[in-house]
C-alpha positions in Angstrom: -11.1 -15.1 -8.7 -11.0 -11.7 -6.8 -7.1 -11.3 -7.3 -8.0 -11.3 -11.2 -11.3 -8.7 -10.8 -8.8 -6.9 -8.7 -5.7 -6.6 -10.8 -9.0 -5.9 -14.1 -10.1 -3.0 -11.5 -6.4 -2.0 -11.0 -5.6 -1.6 -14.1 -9.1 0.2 -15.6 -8.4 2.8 -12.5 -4.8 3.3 -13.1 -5.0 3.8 -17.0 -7.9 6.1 -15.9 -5.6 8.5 -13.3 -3.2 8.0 -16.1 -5.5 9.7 -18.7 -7.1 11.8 -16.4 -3.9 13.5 -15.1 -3.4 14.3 -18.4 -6.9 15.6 -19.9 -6.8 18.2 -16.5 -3.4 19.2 -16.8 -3.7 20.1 -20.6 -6.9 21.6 -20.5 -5.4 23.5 -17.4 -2.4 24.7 -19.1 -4.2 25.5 -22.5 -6.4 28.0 -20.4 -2.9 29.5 -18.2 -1.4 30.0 -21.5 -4.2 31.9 -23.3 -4.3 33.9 -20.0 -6.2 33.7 -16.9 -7.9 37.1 -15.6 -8.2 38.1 -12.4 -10.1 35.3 -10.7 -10.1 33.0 -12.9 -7.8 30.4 -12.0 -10.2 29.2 -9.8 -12.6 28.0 -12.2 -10.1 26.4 -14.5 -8.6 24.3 -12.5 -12.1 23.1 -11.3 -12.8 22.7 -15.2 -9.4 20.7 -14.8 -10.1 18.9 -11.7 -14.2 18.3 -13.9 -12.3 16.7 -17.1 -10.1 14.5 -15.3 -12.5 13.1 -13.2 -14.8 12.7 -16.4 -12.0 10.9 -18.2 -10.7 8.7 -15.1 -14.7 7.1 -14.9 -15.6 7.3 -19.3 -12.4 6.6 -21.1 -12.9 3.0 -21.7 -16.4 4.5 -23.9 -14.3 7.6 -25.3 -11.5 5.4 -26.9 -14.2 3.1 -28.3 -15.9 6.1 -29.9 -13.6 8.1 -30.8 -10.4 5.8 -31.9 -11.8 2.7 -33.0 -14.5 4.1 -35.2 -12.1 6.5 -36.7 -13.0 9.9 -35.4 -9.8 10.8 -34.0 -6.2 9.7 -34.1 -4.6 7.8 -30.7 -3.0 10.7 -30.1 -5.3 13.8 -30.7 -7.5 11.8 -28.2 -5.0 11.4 -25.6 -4.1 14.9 -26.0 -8.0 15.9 -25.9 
């Protein structure tokens, strides 16, 4: 019984990093590319460092919402 909850909580947490590590790194290198002032890389990579953590805990909810019920495409929300 635990060696299934822990292979379910294995696998919710590493699709989470997964997604995570991706929503952070893109929203990190959208806001590089666009330019970062003087200063400001700070604050965007703790916007990155926000999203990611957001999306590691939310995205079984987001894919539900969002992919399922036909607001986005599988890939515009793994890219989001």
């Amino acid at each position: 019984m635990f060696t299934l909850l822990r292979r379910i909580l294995s696998l919710y947490l590493g699709i989470g990093l997964l997604l995570g590590l991706v929503a952070g790194f893109s929203r990190l290198f959208v806001r590089v590319v666009h330019g970062l002032g003087p200063g400001e890389f700070g604050p965007a990579l703790g916007d990155a460092a926000f999203w990611a953590f957001m999306r590691l805990w939310l995205w079984p909810w987001q894919f539900w919402t969002e992919v399922v019920e036909g607001e986005r495409t599988l890939l515009g929300w793994l890219l989001a």
